[in-house]
N, C-alpha and C positions, 0 to 999 in steps of 0.2 A: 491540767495541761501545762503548766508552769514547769519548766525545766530543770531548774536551777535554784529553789525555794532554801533560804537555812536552814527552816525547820526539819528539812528531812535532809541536810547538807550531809552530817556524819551518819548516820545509820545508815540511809538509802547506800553511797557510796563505797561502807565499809567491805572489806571482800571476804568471800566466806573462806575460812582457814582447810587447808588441802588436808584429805581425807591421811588417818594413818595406818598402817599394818603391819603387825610383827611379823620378823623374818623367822627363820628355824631356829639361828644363833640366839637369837631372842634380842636381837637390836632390832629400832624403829626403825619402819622406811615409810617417807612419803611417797603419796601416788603423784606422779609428775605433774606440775601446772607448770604452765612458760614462769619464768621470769616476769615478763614482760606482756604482759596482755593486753592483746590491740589485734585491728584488722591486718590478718596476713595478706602481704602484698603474693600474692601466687598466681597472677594473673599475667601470662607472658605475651609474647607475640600475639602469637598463634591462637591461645585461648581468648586474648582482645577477637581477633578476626572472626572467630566460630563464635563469639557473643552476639556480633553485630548482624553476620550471616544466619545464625541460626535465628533470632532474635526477627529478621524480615522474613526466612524461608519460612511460612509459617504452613496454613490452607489455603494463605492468598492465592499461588501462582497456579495450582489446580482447579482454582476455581473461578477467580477473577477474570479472567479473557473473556468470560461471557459478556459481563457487565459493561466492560470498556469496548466489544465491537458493537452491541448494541445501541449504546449513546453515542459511538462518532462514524458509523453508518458505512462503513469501509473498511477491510482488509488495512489497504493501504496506511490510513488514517490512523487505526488502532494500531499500529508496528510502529507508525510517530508517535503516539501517546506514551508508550512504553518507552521508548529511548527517551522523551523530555519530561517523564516521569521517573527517570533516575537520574537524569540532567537535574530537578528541580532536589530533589534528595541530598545529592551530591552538592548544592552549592548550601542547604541546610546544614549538612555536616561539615563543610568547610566552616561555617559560622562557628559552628557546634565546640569543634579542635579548637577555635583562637579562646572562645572561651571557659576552657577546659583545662586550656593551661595556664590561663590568667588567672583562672577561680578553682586552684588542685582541690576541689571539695568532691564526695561525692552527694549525690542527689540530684543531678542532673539540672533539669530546668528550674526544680523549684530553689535549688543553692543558689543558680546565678539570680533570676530575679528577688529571692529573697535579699540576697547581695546588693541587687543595686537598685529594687524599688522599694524594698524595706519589707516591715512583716507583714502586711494585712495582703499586699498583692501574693506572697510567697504560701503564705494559708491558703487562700480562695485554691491556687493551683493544688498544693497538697490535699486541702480538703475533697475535690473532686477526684482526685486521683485515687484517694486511700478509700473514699466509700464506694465509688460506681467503677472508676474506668479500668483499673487495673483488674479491680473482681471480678464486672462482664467480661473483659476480655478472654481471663484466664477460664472465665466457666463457658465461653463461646468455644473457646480451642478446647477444652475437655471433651466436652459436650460433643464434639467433630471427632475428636480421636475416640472416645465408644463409638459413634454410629456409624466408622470405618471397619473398625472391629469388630462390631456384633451382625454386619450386614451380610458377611457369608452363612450365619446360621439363620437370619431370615431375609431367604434371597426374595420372598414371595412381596414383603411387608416391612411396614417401618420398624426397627426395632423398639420393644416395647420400653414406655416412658419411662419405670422404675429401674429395668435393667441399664438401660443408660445414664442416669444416675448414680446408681449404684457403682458401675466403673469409672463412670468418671470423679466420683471422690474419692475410690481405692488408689484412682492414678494423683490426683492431686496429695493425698496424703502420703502415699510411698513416697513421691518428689520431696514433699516437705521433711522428710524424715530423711532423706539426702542431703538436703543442703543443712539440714542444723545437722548432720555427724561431719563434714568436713567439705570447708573451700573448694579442696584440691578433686573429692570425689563428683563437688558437682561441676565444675569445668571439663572434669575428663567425659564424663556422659556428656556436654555440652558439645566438647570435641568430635565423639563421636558417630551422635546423632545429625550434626552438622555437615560431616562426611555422607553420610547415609543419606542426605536432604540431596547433597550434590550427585551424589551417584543416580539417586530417582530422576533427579532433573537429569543428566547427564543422559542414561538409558531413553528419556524422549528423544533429547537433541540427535542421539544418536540415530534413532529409527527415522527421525526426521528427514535428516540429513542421507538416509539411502532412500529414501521415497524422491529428492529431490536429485538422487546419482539417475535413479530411474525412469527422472523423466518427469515425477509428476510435481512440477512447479508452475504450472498452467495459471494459478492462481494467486501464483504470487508476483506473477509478472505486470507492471507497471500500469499497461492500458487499464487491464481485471479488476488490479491491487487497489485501484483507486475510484474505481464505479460506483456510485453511491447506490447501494439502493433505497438509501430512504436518504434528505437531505439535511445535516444536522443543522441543530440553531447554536448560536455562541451557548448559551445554556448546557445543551446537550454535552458540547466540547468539555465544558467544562465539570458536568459530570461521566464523562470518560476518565478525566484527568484524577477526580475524587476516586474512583473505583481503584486507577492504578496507583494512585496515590496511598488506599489503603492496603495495595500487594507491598509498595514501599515501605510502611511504618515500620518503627522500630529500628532506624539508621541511629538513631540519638542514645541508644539503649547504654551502649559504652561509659557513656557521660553518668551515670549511675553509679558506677563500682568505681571509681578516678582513685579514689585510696587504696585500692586493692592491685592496679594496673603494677606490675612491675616498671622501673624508670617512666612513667607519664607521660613528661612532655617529650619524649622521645616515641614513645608505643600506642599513645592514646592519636596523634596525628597519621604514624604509619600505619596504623589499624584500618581506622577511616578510609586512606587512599586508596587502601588494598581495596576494601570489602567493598565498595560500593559499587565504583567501577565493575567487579568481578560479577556481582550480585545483577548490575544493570546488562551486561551481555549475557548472562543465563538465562535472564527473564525472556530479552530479546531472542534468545536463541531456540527457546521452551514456544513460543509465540510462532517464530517460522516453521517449527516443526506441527507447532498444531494445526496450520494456514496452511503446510503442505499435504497435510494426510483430512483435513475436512471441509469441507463444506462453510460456509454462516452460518445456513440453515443449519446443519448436522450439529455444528457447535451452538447455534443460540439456543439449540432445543435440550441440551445439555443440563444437568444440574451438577454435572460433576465431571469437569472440561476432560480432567486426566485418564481417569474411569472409564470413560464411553471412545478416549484417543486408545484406552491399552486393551479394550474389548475388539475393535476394530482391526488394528495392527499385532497385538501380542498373542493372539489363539490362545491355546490354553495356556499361557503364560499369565492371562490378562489380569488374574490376580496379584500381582505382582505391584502393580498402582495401586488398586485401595490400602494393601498391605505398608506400602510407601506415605502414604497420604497419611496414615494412622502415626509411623515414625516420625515422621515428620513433626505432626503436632504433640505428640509425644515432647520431643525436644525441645518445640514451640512451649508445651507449658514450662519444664525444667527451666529455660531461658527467663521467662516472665514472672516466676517465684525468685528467681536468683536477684533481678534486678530489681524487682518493684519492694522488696523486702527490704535494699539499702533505702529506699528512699523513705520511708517508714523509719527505718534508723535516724536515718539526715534530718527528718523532722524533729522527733523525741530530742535527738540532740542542740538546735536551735530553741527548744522551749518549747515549740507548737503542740509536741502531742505527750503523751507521758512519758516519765521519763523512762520507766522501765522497759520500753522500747529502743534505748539508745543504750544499752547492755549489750556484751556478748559472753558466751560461755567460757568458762574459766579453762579449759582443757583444749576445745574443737576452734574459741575462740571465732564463733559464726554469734550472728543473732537473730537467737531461738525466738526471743519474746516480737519481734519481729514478724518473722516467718509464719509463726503460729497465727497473728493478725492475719496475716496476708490469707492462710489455708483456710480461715474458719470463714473470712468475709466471703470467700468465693464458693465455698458449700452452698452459707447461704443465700445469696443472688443468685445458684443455681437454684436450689431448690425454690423459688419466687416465683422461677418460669419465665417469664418474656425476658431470656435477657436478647433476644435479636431487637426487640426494641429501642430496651436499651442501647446498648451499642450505637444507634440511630442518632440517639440524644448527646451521648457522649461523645461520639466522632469532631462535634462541631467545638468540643470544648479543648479536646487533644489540638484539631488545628490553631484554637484560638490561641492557646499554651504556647506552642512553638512560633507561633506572629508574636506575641509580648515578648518572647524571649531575644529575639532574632532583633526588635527594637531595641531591645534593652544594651543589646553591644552598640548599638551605634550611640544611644545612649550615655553609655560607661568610658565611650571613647572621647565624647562631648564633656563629661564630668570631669573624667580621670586623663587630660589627655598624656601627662608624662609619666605612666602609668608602665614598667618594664610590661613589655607582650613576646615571648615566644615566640609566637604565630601573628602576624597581623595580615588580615585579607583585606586584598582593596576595599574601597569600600561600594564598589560595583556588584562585590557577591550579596554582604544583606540587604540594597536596595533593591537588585533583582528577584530575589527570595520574596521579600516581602510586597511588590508589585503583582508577583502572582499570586502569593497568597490573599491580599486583598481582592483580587480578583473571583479568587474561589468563596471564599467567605461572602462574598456579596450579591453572588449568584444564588447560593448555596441559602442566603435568610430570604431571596427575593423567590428561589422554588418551595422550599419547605422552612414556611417561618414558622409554623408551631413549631416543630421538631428543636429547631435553633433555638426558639426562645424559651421551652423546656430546659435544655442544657446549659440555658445564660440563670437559668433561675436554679437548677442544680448547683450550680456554681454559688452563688449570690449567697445561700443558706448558708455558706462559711460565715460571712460578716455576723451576724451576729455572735457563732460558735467564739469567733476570734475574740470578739470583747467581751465575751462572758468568760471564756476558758481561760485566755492567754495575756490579756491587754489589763483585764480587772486584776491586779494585784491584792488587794485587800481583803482576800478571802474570808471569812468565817473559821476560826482555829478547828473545828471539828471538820471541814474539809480538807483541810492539811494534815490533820491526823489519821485521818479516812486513805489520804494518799502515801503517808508514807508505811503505816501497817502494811496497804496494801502492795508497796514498791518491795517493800523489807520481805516480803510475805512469796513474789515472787520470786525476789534472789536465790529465799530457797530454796524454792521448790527450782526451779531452773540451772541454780549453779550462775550465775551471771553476774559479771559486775561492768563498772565503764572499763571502756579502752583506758589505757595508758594513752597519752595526749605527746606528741612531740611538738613541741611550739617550732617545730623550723619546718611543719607541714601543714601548720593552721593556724598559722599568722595570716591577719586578713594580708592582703595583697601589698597596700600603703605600704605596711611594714618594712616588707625587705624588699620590694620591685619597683620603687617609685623611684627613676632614675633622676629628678632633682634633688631625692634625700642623700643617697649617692652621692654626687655630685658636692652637693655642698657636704659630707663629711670627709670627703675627700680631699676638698679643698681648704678643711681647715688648718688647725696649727698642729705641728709633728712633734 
């Protein structure tokens, strides 16, 4: 797991020589490689905004509204929960921006706290993420988009376990076979499917929105809106708040690809502003149309909120939602190979994980060795079976990740305070972040502590991976040779070698942004 070892300094590194082929004239032509090989920056506006959109529109918002009216016992209540569940989002990503541009890295969470609480904190997160949370996740949303898809051919019954399977590693491998052929093809799918997410939501809002021209918002009115019929405990509230909190996830996704973003600190902040806000009135907007056309009951008895809203209002149309529901998660996976596969990179290239992860290919210039991690761990967590369990264990580890991280700028502001920042946000947003996060998190081990302390011990298993893989240097020379056969071994077979490295975009921060260093060279002698 050693990054950076001598022994395999020149081999592993060296790059493989571009293919030749003779022309008619009978002169040589190389097959094109860049120049310059490194992560292309091809990430614009626009593709920023459908990262972070498509990357939350996931199965949440068809499916979540059950969860969150049932925990906070009112119409009323759950239409709050949703707006101060992208209230709470929205001031996470504001964190997210200052340190995104203070730390141009990508890898997201685990860059920054790598950054500023060192390596063993920066592994535990990586470790949890690369073995469980990204995999369940990705085999959760598979797993939803087959049983969208195979559900019109058994309308009677659940779709059978292997057929489900089966497409959903068809779907996960075609993805992964998009993103290693090129950048640019997997943003544009990312685009849009992202579109297609808003137009499904949009076609609710829509229906919504003439059910309530016509009269019927009986139930959304204020005395109704707010009648409990059961009476919630602060508990309860608070698992409302977790349900829409996981329609939420995936606001931070951005902070993943940071090398990729075209101009950063420019894109990486307008990205954020756009999509959350936008993302938070859709939800809300998806929520009143659901509150206008059903019932609690009709909706609690639900298992599939959108499904049973487009069976009731759409006639024969009504296919048209699961059909939605399936694209959706479709783009849901695409999004969540694209991101969690940099952070895989971000790691190998810190030393945590091998190096031959921190390669991309020498032509498409993506990383394969990477991606391929990523496709194979979620095959297999799917085929394991329990990953809704999972998921269960993991959720407490994802929020705990974003509290440490969310610390670590107020932190970094405390170490570093002359430190150039871009963005600096009161610091009223991370203390109110993390007030309610603690809040969650304390309910959340006082209703289900096994669950949490499963996930603090998934976690934990890193410590010692760390000082055996990464921290012990003194390896054994037959493990060093073991590693770089098998680094060398992959180059070729994959075509891959490291990025070309510009030091004026991964210089730690000190370097060029510490406005006392400034300063005093400025004020030196001419």
């Amino acid at each position: 797991m050693d990054g950076a070892e001598r022994k395999r300094g020149v081999r592993a590194r060296q790059e493989p020589q571009a293919p030749r082929s003779t022309m008619k004239d009978g002169k040589v032509k190389e097959d094109t490689v860049p120049d310059r090989v490194t992560l292309k920056k091809e990430i614009g506006l626009l593709s920023a905004c459908t990262i972070i959109i498509g990357n939350i529109i996931g199965s949440g918002i068809f499916i979540s509204p059950k969860g969150v009216l049932e925990h906070s016992g009112s119409v009323g209540l759950a239409l709050v929960v949703w707006v101060l569940g992208g209230g709470i989002a929205a001031l996470g990503s504001l964190c997210y921006a200052e340190l995104g541009v203070t730390i141009p890295k990508s890898g997201g969470d685990y860059s920054y706290v790598t950054e500023i609480f060192g390596g063993l904190v920066g592994f535990l997160l990586l470790w949890s993420a690369v073995l469980i949370m990204y995999p369940t996740t990705l085999a959760v949303i598979a797993l939803t988009f087959s049983n969208y898809v195979l559900q019109p051919a058994f309308p009677n019954c659940v779709p059978p376990y292997m057929a489900t399977r089966m497409l959903s590693a068809t779907c996960i491998i075609f993805l992964t076979w998009v993103n290693c052929s090129s950048v640019r093809l997997a943003t544009r799918i990312q685009d849009i499917f992202t579109v297609g997410k808003l137009l499904a939501l949009g076609l609710i809002i829509a229906v919504g929105l003439l059910q309530i021209y016509k009269g019927n918002y009986e139930g959304l009115t204020p005395q109704i809106a707010f009648e409990f019929y059961k009476t919630p405990s602060v508990g309860q509230i608070a698992l409302a708040f977790l349900q829409a909190s996981f329609a939420f996830s995936g606001w931070n996704f951005l902070n993943y690809v940071t090398e990729e973003v075209v101009d950063p600190r420019r894109n990486l902040p307008r990205a954020i502003y756009i999509s959350i806000p936008l993302v938070t009135f859709v939800y809300t907007l998806t929520n009143i149309a659901y509150f206008s056309s059903m019932s609690p009951e009709e909706l609690l008895s639900s298992n599939a909120v959108a499904v049973t809203f487009g069976e009731k209002l759409l006639g024969m149309f009504s296919t048209i939602m699961p059909i939605s529901v399936a694209l959706s998660t479709f783009g849901g996976i695409n999004g969540y190979l694209f991101t969690s596969s940099r952070l895989c990179f971000s790691g190998a290239r810190e030393g945590h994980l091998p190096s031959l992860l921190a390669m991309i290919h020498c032509k498409s210039c993506t990383p394969i060795p990477a991606l391929l991690v990523c496709c194979t761990a979620t095959i297999v967590i799917m085929c394991i079976g329990e990953t809704h369990n999972l998921i269960n264990y993991v959720s407490f580890i994802n929020y705990l990740s974003y509290g440490v991280t969310i610390a670590g700028l107020l932190y970094y502001r405390w170490k570093k305070p002359n430190l150039y920042r871009p963005i600096k946000v009161s610091l009223l947003v991370p203390v109110c972040y993390l007030l309610f996060w603690a809040l969650l998190l304390g309910f959340s081990l006082h209703s289900e502590p096994v669950v949490c302390g499963v996930g603090l011990v998934i976690m934990l298993t890193g410590v010692p991976v760390y000082f055996l893989g990464v921290h012990w240097k003194d390896k054994p020379k037959c493990i060093y040779d073991f590693i770089e056969w098998a680094t060398y071994l992959g180059q070729r077979v994959f075509f891959v070698v490291f990025p070309h490295i510009d030091p004026t975009e991964t210089a730690t921060p000190t370097e060029w942004t510490d406005k006392s260093s400034i300063t005093s060279k400025a004020s030196g002698p001419v």
